[in-house]
Every structure is written in structure tokens, then in C-alpha cells.
SEVEX-548322 format. One record per residue (C-alpha): residue in three letters; residue number from 1; z, y, x. Coordinates in Angstrom, 2 decimals, padded with zeros to 5 digits. Each point is the difference from the previous one (the first is absolute). Example, Ala and Ser with C-alpha at 12.3 -4.5 7.8 and 13.67 -1.06 7.14 Angstrom:
BEGIN
code	pos	c3	c2	c1
ALA	1	007.80	-004.50	012.30 $
SER	2	-000.66	003.44	001.37 $
***
This chain:
BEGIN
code	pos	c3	c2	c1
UNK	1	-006.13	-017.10	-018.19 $
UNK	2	002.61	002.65	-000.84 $
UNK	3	003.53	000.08	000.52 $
UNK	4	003.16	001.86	000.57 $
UNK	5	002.12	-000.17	003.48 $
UNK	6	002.92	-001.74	-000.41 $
UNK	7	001.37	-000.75	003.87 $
UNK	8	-000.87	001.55	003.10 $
UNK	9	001.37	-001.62	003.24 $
UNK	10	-001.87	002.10	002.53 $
UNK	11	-003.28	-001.86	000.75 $
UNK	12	-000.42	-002.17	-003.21 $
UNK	13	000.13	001.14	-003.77 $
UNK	14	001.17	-001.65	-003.13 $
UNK	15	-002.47	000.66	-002.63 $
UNK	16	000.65	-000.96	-003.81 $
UNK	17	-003.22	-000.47	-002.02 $
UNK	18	-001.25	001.37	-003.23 $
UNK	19	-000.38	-004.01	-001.17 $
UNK	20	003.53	-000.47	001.61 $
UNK	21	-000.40	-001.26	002.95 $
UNK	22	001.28	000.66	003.87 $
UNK	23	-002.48	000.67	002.59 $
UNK	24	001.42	000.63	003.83 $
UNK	25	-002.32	002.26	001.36 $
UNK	26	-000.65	002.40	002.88 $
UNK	27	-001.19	002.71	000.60 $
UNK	28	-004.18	000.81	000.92 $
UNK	29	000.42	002.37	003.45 $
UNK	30	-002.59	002.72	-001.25 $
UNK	31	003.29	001.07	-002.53 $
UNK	32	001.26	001.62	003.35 $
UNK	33	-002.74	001.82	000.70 $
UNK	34	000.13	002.17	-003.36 $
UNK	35	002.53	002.86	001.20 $
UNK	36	002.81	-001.82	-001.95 $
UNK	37	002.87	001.71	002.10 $
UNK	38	002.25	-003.01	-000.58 $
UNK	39	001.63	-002.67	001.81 $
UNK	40	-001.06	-002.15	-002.86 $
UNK	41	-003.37	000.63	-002.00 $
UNK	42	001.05	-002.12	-002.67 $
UNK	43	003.25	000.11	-001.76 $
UNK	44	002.19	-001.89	-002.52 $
UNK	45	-001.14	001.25	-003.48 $
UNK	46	-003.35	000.22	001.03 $
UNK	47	-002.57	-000.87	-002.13 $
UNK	48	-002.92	-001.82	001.88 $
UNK	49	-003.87	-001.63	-000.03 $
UNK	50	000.65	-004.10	001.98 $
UNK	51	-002.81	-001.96	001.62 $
UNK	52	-000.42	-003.07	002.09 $
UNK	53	-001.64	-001.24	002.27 $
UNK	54	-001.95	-002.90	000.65 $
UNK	55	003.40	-001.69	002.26 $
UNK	56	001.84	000.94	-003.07 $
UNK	57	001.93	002.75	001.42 $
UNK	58	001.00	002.90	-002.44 $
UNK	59	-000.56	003.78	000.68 $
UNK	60	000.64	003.38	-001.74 $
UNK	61	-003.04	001.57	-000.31 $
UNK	62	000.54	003.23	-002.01 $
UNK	63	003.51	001.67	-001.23 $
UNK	64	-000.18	001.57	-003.31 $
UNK	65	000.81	003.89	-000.34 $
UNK	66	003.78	000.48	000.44 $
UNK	67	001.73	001.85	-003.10 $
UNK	68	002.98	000.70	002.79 $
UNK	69	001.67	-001.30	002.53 $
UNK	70	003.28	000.81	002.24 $
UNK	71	-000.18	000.28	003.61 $
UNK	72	002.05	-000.16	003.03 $
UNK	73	-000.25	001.21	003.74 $
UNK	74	-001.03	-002.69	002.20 $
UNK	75	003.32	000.16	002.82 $
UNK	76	-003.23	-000.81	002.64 $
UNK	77	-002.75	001.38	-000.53 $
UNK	78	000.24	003.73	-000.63 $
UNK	79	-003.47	000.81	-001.56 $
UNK	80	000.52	-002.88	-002.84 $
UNK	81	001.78	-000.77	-002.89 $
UNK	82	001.42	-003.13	-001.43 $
UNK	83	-000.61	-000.49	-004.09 $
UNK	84	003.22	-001.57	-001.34 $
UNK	85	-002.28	-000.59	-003.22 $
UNK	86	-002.73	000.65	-002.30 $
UNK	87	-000.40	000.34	-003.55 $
UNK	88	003.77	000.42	-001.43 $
UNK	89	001.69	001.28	-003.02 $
UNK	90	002.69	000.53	001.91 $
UNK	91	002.28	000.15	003.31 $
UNK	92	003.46	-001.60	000.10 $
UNK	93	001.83	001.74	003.10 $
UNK	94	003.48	-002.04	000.62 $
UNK	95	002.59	002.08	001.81 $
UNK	96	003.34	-000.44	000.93 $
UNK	97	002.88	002.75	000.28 $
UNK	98	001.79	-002.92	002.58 $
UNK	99	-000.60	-003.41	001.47 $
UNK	100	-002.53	001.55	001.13 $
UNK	101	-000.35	003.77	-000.64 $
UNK	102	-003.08	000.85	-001.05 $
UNK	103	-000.56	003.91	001.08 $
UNK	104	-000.77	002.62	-002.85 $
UNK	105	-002.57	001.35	002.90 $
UNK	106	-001.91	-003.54	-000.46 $
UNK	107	000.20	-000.12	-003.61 $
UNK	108	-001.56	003.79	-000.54 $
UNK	109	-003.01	-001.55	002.65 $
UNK	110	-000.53	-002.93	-002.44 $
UNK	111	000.02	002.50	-002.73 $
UNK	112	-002.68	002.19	001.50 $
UNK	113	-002.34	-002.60	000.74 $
UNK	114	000.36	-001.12	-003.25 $
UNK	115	-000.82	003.19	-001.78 $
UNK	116	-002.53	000.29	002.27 $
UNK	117	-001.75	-002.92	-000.92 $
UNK	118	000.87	000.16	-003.48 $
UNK	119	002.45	-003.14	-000.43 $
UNK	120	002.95	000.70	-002.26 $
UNK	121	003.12	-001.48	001.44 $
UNK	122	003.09	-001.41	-001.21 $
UNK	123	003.37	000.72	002.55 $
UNK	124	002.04	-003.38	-000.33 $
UNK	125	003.53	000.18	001.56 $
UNK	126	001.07	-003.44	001.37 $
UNK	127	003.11	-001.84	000.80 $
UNK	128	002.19	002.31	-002.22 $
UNK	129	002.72	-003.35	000.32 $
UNK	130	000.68	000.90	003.09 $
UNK	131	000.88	003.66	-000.12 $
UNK	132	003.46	001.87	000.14 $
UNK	133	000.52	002.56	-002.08 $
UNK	134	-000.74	003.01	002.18 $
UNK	135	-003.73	-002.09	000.58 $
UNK	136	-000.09	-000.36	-003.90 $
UNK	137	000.64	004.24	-000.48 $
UNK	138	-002.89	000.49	003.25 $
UNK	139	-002.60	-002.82	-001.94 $
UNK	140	000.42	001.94	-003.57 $
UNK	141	-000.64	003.42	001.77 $
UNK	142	-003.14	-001.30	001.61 $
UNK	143	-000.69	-001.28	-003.50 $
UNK	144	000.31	003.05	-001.70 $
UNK	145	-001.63	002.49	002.87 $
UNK	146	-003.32	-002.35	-000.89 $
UNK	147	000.32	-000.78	-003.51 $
UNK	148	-000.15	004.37	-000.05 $
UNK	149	-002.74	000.23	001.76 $
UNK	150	-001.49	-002.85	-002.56 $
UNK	151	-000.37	-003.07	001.99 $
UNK	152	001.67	-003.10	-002.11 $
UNK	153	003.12	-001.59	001.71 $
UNK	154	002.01	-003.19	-000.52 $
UNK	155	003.34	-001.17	001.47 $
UNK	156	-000.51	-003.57	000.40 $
UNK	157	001.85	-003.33	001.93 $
UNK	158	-002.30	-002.99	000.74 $
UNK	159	002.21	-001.80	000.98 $
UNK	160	002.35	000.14	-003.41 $
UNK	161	-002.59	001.03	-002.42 $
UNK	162	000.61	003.37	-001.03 $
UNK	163	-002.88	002.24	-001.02 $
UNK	164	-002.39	-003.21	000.44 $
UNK	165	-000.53	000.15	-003.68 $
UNK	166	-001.25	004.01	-000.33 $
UNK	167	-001.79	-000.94	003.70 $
UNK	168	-002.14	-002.89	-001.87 $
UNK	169	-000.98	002.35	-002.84 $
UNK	170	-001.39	002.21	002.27 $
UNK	171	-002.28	-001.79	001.70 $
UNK	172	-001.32	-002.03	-003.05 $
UNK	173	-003.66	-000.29	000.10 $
UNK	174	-000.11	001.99	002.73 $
UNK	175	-001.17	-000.14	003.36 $
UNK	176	002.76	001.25	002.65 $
UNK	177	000.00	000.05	003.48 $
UNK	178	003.83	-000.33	001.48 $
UNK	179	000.81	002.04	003.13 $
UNK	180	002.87	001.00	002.12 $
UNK	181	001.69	-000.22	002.99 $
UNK	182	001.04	-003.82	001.83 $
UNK	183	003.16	-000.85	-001.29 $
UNK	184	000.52	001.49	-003.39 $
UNK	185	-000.58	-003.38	-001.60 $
UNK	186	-003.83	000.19	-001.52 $
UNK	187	000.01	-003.42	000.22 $
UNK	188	003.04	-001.09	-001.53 $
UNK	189	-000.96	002.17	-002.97 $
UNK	190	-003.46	-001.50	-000.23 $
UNK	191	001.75	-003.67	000.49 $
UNK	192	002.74	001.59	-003.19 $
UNK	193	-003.32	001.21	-001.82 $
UNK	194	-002.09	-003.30	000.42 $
UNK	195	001.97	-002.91	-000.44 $
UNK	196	-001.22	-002.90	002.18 $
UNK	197	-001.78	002.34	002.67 $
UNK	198	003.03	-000.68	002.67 $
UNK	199	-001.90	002.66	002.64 $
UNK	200	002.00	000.43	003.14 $
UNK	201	003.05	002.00	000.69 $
UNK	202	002.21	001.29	002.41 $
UNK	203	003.37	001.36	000.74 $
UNK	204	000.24	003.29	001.29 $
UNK	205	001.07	000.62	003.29 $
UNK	206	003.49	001.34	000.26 $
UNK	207	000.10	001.85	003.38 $
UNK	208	-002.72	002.09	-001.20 $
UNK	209	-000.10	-000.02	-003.60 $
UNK	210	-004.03	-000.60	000.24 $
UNK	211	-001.95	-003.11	-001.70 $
UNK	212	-002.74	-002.18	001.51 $
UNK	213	-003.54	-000.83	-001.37 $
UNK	214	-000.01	-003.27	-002.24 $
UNK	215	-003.30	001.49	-001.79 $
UNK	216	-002.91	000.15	002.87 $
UNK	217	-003.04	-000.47	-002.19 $
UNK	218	-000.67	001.78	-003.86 $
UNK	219	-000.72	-002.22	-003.09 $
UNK	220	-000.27	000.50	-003.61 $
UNK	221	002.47	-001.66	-001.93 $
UNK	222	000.22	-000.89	-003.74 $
UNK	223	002.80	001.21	-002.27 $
UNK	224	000.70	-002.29	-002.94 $
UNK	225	-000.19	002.54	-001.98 $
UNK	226	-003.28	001.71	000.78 $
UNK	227	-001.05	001.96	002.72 $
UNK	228	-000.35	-000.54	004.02 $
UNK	229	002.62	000.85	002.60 $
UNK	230	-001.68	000.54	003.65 $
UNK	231	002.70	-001.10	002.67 $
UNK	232	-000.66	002.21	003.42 $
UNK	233	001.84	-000.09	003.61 $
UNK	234	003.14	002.38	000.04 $
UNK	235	-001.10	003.19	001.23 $
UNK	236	001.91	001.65	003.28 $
UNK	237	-001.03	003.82	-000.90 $
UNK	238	-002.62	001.91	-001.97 $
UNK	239	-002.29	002.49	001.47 $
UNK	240	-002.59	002.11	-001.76 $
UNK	241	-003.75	-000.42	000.56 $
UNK	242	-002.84	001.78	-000.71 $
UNK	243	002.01	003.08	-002.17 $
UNK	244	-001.07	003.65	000.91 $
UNK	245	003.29	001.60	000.94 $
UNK	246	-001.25	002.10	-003.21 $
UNK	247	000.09	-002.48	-002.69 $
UNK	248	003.53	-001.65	000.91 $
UNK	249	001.56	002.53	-002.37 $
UNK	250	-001.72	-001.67	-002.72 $
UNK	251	001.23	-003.41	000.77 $
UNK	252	003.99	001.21	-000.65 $
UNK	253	-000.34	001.19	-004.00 $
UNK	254	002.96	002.21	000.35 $
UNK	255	-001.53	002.12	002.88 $
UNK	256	-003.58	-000.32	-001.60 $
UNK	257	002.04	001.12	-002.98 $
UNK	258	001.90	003.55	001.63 $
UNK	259	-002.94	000.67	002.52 $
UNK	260	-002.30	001.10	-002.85 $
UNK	261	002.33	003.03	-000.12 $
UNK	262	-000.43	000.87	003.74 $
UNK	263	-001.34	003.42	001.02 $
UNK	264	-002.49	-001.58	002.29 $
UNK	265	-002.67	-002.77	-000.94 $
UNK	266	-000.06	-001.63	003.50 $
UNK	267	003.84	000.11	000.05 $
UNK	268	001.00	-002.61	002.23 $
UNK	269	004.28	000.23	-001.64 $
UNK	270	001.12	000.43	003.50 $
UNK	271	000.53	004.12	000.94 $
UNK	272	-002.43	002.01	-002.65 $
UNK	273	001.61	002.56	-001.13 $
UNK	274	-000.54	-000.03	-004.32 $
UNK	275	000.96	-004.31	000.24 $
UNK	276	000.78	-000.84	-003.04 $
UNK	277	001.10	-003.82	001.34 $
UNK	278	002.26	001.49	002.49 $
UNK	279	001.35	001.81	-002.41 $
UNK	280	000.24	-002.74	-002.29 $
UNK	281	001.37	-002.32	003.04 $
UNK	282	003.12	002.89	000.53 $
UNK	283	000.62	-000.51	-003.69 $
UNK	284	-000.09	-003.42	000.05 $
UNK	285	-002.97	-000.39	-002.55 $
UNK	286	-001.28	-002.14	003.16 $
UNK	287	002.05	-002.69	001.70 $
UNK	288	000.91	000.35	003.78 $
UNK	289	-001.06	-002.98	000.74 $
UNK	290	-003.45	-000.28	-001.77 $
UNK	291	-000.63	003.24	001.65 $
UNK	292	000.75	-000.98	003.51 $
UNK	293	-002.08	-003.03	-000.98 $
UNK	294	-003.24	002.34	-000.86 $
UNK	295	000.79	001.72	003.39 $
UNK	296	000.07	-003.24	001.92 $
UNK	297	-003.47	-000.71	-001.80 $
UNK	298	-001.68	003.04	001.54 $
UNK	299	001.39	-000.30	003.19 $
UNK	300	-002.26	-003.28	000.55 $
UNK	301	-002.05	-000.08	002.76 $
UNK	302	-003.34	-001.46	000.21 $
UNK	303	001.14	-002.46	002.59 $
UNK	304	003.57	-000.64	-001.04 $
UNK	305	-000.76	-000.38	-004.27 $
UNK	306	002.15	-003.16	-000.03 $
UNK	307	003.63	000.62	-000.18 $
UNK	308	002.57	-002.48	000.77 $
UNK	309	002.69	-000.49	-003.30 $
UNK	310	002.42	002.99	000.68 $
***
């Protein structure tokens, strides 16, 4: 039988059938023994091969070719990833300028990973209710500094309903994967989105202005009006994996964009003399901050990828 993976709670796996059933199922050992470099060989959004066996028990035997998929650094184990998700048409990345603040420096490492696993995302702005006005003026420049660089953005409350109704016409028919740090209310918007889902929630700690997990497995949930939305755990920080120091360039258009003028192919935009993205960062073509975000990026270490939210 074939299916699609709709829940993944570490050692078992939801599995929807092509005839509409669900199958639990786990996983056959010899997956691990493939060189997947992954904490988990099999992802929500997969598409998989089922069998049985004679006790009845349910396995994945085979896991269809991936048309993408968005990754994470495992915190633990520094030689492996973490796949958020496989197969989307798109990634919804929840931030926060307050209650909690969601860093621009973990937004531009969502980014990257996206663009370098192909996954177009969409930069929703939560709990604009609770914002004062000098909040409001920071949340609209954020907005504009990535609607320029051509990422889509919305300003949106879950908790009154503003924006829900541009949100939901986004992600009809489409399969999204929503992302972002603990605390900047991915639930409540999913609960706002799906009426009768009722996922948990949780207030946000006021000494440190941080959230907690309520989300500690991903699932694939049905919009009413067409499409999937795949719930994942909050995220602490974002590190890179696997990018040559030589293709993380490419992964911020703007630079990509200005470094095509640069005197030297191999430019790293650091010190060459001849830069056209310095120059285009001391003109302000190039935000500070997405810059010192690229920097950050090659500054990785091979031991250290994972960065906590900064």
C-alpha cells in the first residue's frame, strides 16, 4: 500500500492511505543504514510503500523521491540534521516583534534554509493586538525590509482575527509547513485557522518574555478549505547545515543579487577589494541586519552549526 505521512511522534508514524485509510506504522531498521544523515529517515509529507506482517504490525518499507524538504540542525547530534518536512508548497514562518521577540538573525536562518531547499515562504507577523505603537512602526519596517527583498508578509492577530482572512487564501490547496520560535502563538493561529482543532496553548512567560513547547510531535492537518497545514515543535534557534560557506550568498537574493557585480568570482563580501555588496551594504542597497545575518552564516563551525535564537 501507498500513502502519505500525516503524524510523526518519534518512534511511530501516522500513515493516510491512497483508499483512505490510517495505518500506524514503524519504521524497518535497514532505513538507517542508507546514509540518510537525519535524525528521522522518514518525514511528514513523505510519500511511502506500507507492508505487514504476519502479527499485523505495519512498516514503511520504501519513501518515495522527495520534491523538497526543509531541514533543521539537530541541537545533539552535530553530524545530523532534523527534516521539519517533506514535500511542501510552502513554509509558514510565525514571528513575533514582542511577547516573544523573534530575532531578525533567526528569521534570515529560516530564510536560507529555505532557499536552500527550495521552499517558498510566507513571513506571518503575529499578535499585532498586543503591540504599542513604537512595536507597530518596528513590525511594518521588518515588513517592508522583506517584502523588498520579495518575500510575502502579513500583519496578522490570532487572537482577534485580523489578516486570518488573506492568511486562509494563501494556503488554499496548499501544503504548508508552519514554523517559528516557542511562544509566538503557532498554535493559537492553527486553533483560529481550524475551527474545532482546540491544540494546546500556553502563556508566555513574563520574567523572560520566552514561550514553552505545547507542539512536541508534527502532524498534517486539514484546512476546510483545501490544503494541509503541518504543525511542528517551536524551534529554539536555526543553524545552517550542509551549505559550502560559498553558496550562502545565494541563499540571501539581495546579496546573490549585488555580488554578480563583484571584481572577484570567489568573493567571499567580507574585505575584497572591487565588493560590490559592501559597497551596496554602505549604501544601504543591503540591510545591516541581513548582512550581519550572512556573516553569522559563514562563521559556522563544523561542530557548533546550531545556533541558539539570538
Amino acid at each position: 500500500m501507498r500513502g502519505l505521512v500525516i503524524r510523526n511522534t518519534g518512534s511511530w508514524y501516522t500513515v493516510l492511505t491512497d483508499e483512505g485509510q490510517t495505518v500506524e506504522c514503524k519504521v524497518k531498521g535497514n532505513f538507517r543504514l542508507r546514509g540518510i544523515r537525519s535524525t528521522n529517515p522518514v518525514a511528514v509529507g513523505d510519500r511511502v510503500c506500507i507492508v505487514t506482517n504476519q502479527e499485523g504490525t505495519a512498516f514503511i518499507r520504501e519513501i518515495e523521491d522527495r520534491r523538497n524538504y526543509i531541514v533543521r540542525k539537530s541541537p545533539n547530534l552535530s553530524k545530523q540534521c532534523h527534516i521539519i518536512a517533506a514535500n511542501v508548497d510552502q513554509a509558514v514562518l510565525i514571528a513575533t516583534v514582542n511577547y516573544p521577540v523573534t530575532s531578525t538573525t533567526f528569521i534570515d536562518r529560516f530564510l536560507a534554509s529555505a532557499e536552500a531547499y527550495r521552499v517558498p515562504v510566507l513571513l506571518v507577523f503575529n499578535k499585532t493586538d498586543l503591540l504599542g505603537d513604537d512595536d507597530l512602526r518596528l513590525q511594518q519596517m521588518m515588513a517592508d525590509l522583506y517584502e523588498t527583498i520579495g518575500y510575502t508578509c502579513l500583519q496578522v492577530s490570532a487572537a482577534t482575527g485580523v489578516g486570518l482572512d488573506q492568511l486562509n487564501s494563501l494556503l488554499r490547496d496548499k501544503i504548508s509547513v508552519f514554523s517559528g520560535n516557542s511562544g509566538v502563538g503557532k498554535s493559537t493561529l492553527l486553533n483560529a485557522l481550524i475551527p474545532g482543532l482546540a491544540l494546546r496553548t500556553a502563556e508566555i512567560s513574563e520574567a523572560h518574555n520566552t514561550g514553552t513547547h505545547t507542539t512536541t510531535f508534527s502532524e498534517m492537518l486539514p484546512l476546510p478549505q483545501g490544503g494541509w497545514a503541518i504543525d511542528t515543535p517551536g524551534i529554539k534557534g536555526f543553524g545552517s547545515f550542509d551549505m559550502d560557506p560559498h553558496e550562502i550568498s545565494g541563499y540571501f537574493p539581495e546579496i546573490f543579487h549585488f555580488s554578480k557585480q563583484c571584481h572577484f568570482a570567489d568573493c567571499t563580501h567580507t574585505h575584497e577589494p572591487g565588493c560590490a555588496v559592501l559597497k551596496a551594504l554602505e549604501e544601504h542597497y543591503i540591510a545591516a541586519s541581513r548582512y550581519n545575518s550572512y556573516v553569522s552564516m559563514l562563521e559556522d563551525k563544523d561542530q557548533s552549526k546550531y545556533r541558539e535564537a539570538f
